[in-house]
C-alpha positions, 0 to 999 in steps of 0.5 A, a space after each residue: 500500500 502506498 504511503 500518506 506522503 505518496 498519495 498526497 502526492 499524486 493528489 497534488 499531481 491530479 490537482 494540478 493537471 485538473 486545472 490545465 485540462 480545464 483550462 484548456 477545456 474553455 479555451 476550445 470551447 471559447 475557439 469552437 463557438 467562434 469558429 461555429 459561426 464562421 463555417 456556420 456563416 459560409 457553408 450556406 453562401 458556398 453551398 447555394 452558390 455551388 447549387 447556382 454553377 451546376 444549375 447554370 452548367 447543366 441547364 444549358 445543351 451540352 455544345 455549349 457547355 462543353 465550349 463555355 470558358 471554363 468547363 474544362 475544370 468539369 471534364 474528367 479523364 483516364 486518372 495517372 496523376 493525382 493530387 490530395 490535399 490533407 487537413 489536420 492539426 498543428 496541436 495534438 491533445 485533441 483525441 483521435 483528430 489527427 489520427 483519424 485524418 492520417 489513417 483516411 489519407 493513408 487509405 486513399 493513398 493506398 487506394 491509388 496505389 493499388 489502382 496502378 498509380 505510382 508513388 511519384 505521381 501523387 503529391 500531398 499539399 498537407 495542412 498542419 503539422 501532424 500531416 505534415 509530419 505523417 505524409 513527410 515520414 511516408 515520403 510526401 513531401 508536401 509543396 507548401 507549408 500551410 502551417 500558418 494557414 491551419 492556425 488561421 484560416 484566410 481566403 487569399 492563402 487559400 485562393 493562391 493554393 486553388 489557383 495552383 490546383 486549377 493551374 496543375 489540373 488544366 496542364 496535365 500536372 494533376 488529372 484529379 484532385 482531392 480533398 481529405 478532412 474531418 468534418 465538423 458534423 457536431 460537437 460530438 462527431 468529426 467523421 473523416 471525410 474524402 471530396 473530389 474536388 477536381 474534376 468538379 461533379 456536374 452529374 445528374 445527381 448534383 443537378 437537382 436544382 437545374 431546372 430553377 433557373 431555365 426562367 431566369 435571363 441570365 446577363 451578360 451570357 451564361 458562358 460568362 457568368 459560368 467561366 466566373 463563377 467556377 473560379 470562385 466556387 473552387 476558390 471557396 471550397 478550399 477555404 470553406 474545407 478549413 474553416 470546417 476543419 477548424 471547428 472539427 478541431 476544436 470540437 475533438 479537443 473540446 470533448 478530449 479535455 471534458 473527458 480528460 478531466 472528468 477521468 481526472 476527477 473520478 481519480 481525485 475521488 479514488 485518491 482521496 478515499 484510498 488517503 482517507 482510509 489510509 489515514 483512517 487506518 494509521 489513526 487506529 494503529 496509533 491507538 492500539 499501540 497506545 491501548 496495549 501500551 497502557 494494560 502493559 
């Protein structure tokens, strides 16, 4: 049985573990609200004006959309090159956040692996240090350090890394794009999710609302309209996947910090008993050696 100096101890150990868990708890929660209704605030804007570019693209004859500037962005082709953007986080101590990112990256990679893709021909643009790290040990070196832009969402980084992508995929460098992250589906669930991002999906099971805008006169031509509002969905869709993953992040640590410290009080409660009844026990001691020695 430990001693009374050796429980206190670890009470004292608990204790102040306690109040860095908690803190830490708040401090999330506090960066979880906040980033709640940043992605809350955007994901409707990107969603509709999503909805708008596939209606334009599949209301109009298939001539024309094939000949509209900027389609080449929806036009798929035979896959030998590909590129994965990876999102996770530049801290730990938020559950199995991270871990579940990688293990999602590493399936897909898997994946092209076993459909005859060469290791060289997969490049990994990853966001945070705990992907970048993974894919670096995996030998994917990533092209950019996002470091900064996982810390702090911003559209411009974003913007240029899109441009990238479009760039890549219309050269011949990538022939398809994907996105891997966590989703923030709750407080309580961030399941790990995979997007193709390029070439963009204008199939029939995207193009629900097509038939919404056939009424509309759409200025200055929907060629026009179309080549400008595909840029910036893509552009958007990037910065809206990391605002996203923001609030997974903080969401997983949020409830990693509740658990951590509701397991920290539960062994506050059995340390303190334990040093209660240990206490209790040498009280007791004490007094039968001072009984016996007294009859004596």
């Amino acid at each position: 049985m430990a001693s009374l100096n050796e429980i206190k101890s670890k009470i004292a150990s608990v204790r102040s573990t306690l109040k860095v868990t908690s803190a830490m708890k708040m401090v999330a929660s506090a960066k979880l609200h906040k980033a709640q209704a940043a992605i809350g605030n955007m994901l409707p804007y990107e969603s509709h004006l999503n909805d708008i570019l596939v209606s334009l693209i599949s209301s109009g004859d298939e001539t024309s959309s094939q000949a509209a500037p900027g389609i080449s962005y929806t036009l798929g082709r035979e896959v030998s090159k590909v590129a994965i953007i990876a999102f996770a986080s530049n801290q730990s101590l938020c559950g199995c956040y991270n871990s579940n990112a990688i293990k999602k990256v590493q399936a897909v990679v898997n994946e092209y692996k076993s459909a005859g893709i060469q290791e060289n021909c997969i490049t990994i643009y990853s966001f945070g240090k705990k992907m970048s790290e993974a894919m670096r040990k995996a030998g994917f070196e990533s092209p950019h350090d996002f470091t900064g832009l996982s810390s702090t969402p911003q559209y411009a980084g974003c913007s240029e890394l899109a441009q990238e992508l479009m760039d890549g995929f219309l050269s011949g460098r990538f022939d398809k794009v994907d996105l891997v992250y966590n989703h923030f589906q709750s407080s309580a669930s961030q399941p790990s999710r995979r997007e193709t991002y390029l070439p963009l999906s204008v199939g029939p099971e995207t193009s629900g609302a097509a038939k919404s805008l056939t009424d509309y006169i759409i200025e200055p031509s929907r060629e026009e309209v179309v080549k400008s509002l595909l840029v910036k969905v893509l552009r958007l869709k990037i910065y809206t996947v990391l605002l996203d993953t923001a609030a997974a992040e903080q969401a997983a640590r949020t409830i990693a910090m509740q658990t951590a410290t509701d397991n920290g009080n539960d062994m506050l409660d059995d340390l303190t008993l334990e040093y209660n009844k240990s206490r209790q026990q040498k009280i007791t001691n004490e007094l039968l050696d001072i009984v016996s020695g007294t009859r004596q």
